[in-house]
N, C-alpha and C positions, 0 to 999 in steps of 0.2 A: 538502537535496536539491531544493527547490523552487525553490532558485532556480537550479543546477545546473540543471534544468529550464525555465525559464524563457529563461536563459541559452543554451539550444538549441534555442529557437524554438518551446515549448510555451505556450501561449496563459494569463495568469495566469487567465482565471477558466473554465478547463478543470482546474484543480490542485484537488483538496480533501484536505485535510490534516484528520486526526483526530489532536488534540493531548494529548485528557486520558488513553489508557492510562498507565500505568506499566509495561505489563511487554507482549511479543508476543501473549499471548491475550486481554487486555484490547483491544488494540489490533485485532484483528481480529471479536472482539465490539462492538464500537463501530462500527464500520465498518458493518455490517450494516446497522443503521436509518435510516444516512445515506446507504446504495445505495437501500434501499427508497422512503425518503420521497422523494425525489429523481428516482425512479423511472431509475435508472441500468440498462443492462443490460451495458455492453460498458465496461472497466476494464482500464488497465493500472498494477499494481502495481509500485513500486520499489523497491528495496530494497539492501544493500549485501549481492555475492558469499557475504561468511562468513556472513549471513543469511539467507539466501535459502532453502536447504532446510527451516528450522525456518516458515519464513514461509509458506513452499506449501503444508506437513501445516495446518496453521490454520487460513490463507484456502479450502485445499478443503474442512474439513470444518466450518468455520461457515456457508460456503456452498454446500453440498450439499443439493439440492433447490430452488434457486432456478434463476432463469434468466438468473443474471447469469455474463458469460463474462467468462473471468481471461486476462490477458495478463502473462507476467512480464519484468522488465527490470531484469538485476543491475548494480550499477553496481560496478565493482571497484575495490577499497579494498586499498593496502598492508599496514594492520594493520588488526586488529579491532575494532571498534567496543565500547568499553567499555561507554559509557553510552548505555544504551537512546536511541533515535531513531526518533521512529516513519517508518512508511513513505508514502509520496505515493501517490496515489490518480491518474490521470489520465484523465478519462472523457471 
């Protein structure tokens, strides 16, 4: 998806990618320390259509209580995504 992104005019070092989850709640625990340290507040999240609900319950309640604001952006996919893919971060 990054480079799907890149590809439409997103600037490459606006993209950060958290690579090591395994699985969507590792992935959006992960995330977290890399908004903070970073000191990000305004993120848009991408992620693929069939994913995208499981993505949102996550990302809002691993980041609830901070002051970082979510912006979501499905990309639609014909079939489903088997193997886990993490999401792009664009801040």
């Amino acid at each position: 998806m990054a480079a799907q992104a890149t590809s439409s005019g997103v600037p490459h070092d606006r993209i950060v990618i958290e690579d090591q989850a395994q699985n969507s709640i590792e992935n959006a625990l992960n995330c977290l320390p890399i908004l903070q340290s970073s000191k990000i507040q305004h993120i848009t999240l991408v992620t693929s259509d069939y994913h995208m609900p499981r993505c949102r319950l996550l990302f809002e309640a691993v980041l609830q209580g901070t002051d970082i604001d979510i912006c979501w952006a499905e990309v639609c996919v014909a079939l489903p995504i088997i193997q886990f893919q993490p999401e792009i971060l664009v801040k």
